[in-house]
C-alpha positions as CSV (number, residue, x, y, z in Angstrom):
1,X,-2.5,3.2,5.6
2,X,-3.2,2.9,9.5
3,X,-6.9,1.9,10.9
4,X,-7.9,1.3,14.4
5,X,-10.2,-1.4,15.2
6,X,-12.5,-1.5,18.1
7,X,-13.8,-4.9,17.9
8,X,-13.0,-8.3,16.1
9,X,-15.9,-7.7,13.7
10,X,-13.8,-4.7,12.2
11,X,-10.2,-6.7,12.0
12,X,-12.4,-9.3,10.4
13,X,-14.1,-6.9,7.9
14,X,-11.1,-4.6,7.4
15,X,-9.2,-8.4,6.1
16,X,-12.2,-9.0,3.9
17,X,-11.6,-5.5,2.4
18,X,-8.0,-6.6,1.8
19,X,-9.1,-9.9,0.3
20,X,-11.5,-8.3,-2.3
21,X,-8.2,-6.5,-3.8
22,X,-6.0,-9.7,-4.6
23,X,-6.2,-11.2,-7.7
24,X,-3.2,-13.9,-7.1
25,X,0.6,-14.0,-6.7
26,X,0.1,-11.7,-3.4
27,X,2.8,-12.4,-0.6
28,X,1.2,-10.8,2.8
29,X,2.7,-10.7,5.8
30,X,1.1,-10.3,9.5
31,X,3.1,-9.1,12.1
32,X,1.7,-9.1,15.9
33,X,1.8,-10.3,19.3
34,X,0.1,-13.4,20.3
35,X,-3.4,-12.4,20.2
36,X,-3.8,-9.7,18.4
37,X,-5.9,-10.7,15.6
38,X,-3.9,-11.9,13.2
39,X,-5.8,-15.3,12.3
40,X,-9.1,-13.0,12.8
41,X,-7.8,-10.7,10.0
42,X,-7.3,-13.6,7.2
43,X,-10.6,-15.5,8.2
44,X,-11.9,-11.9,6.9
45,X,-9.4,-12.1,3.8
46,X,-10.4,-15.9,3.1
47,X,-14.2,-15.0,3.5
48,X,-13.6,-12.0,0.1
49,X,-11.9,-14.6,-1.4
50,X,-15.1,-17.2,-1.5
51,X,-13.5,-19.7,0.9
52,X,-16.1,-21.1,3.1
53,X,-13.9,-23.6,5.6
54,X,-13.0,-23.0,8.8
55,X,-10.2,-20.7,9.6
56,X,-8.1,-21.9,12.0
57,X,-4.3,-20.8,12.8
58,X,-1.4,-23.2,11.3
59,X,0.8,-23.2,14.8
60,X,1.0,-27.1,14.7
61,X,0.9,-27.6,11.0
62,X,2.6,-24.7,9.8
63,X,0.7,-24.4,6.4
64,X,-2.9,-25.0,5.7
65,X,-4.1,-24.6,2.5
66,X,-8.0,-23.7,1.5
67,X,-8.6,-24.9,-2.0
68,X,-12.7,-24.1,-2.7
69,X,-12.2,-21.0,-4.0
70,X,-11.0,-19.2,-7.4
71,X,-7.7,-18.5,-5.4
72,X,-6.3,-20.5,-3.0
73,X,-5.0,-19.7,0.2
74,X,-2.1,-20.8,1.4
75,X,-1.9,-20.0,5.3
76,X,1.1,-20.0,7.0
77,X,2.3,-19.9,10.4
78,X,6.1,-19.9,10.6
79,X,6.5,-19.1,14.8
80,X,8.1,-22.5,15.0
81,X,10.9,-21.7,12.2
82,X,13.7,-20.4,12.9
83,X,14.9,-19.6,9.5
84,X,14.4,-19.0,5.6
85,X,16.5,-22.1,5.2
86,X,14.6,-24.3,7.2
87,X,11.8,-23.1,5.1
88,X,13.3,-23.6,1.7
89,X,14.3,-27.3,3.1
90,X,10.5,-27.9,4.3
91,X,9.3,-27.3,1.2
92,X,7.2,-24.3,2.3
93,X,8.8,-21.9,-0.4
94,X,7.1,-24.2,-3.6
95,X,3.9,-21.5,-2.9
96,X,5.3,-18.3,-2.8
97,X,3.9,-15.8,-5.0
98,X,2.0,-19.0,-6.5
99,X,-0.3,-17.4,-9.5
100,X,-3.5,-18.8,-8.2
101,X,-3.0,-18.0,-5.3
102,X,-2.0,-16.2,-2.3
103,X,0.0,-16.5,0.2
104,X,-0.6,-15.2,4.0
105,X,2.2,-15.6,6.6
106,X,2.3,-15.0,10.6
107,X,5.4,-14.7,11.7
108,X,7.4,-13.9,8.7
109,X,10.1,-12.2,10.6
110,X,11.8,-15.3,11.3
111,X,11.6,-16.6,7.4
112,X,12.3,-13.3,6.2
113,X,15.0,-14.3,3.6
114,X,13.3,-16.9,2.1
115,X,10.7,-14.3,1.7
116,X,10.2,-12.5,-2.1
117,X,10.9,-8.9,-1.7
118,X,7.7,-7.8,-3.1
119,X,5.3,-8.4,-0.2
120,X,2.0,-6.3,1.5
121,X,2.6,-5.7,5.2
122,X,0.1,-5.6,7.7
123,X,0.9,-4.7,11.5
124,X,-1.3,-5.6,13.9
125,X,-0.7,-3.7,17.3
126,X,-2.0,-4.3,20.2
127,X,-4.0,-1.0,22.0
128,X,-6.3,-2.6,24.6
129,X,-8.6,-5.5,25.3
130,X,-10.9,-4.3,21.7
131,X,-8.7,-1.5,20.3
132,X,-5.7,-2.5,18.1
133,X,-3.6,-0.6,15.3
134,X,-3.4,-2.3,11.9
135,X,-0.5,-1.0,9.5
136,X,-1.0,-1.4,6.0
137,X,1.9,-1.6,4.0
138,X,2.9,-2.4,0.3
């Protein structure tokens, strides 16, 4: 499924549209420059999911996790990484495909065999300064 978005708002709401469809165990990964509205997307996905914290990207931390809802969200950010096995050896596997759960991950390219093979894909393109291109993908 492709959409284009013409504002934050829309990425925002088209990730809360996303969220509403999980129901745990859910491995989605966000592809996209620096930017594009990745971390825009899953505050849209963690709203669905009843989470009322702040949002914020994991660059520094490289996983935040949002408990107050029925699912958590486990948030992860793995530009730093350079590999699945320096994420298997961090620890940052124990959550995938957790049952109560579910998992979003920026920069999954450079985990990617660490990574189940059952995942949901979304590519966020850049177009313009409000236009970008999201790819859906299961």
């Amino acid at each position: 499924m492709q959409f284009i978005s013409t504002s934050q708002q829309q990425t925002f709401e088209f990730g809360q549209k996303i969220g509403k469809s999980l129901r745990g165990g859910e491995v989605i990964t966000l592809d996209g420059e620096l930017g594009a509205g990745k971390t825009v997307f899953t505050k849209g996905l963690a709203t669905a999911l009843g989470i009322n914290e702040e949002i914020t990207s994991p660059t520094f931390t490289i996983l935040n996790i949002y408990e107050n809802s029925p699912l958590t969200l486990y948030h992860y950010d793995a530009y730093r990484l350079k590999s699945g096995e320096e994420a298997y050896g961090s620890g940052l596997t124990d959550y995938l495909c957790a049952r109560d759960g579910v998992c979003v991950i920026e920069w999954a390219q450079n985990i990617a065999s660490a990574l189940p093979k059952k995942l949901i894909k979304i590519k966020i393109n850049y177009l313009s300064a409000t236009e970008r291109e999201i790819i859906y993908e299961l």
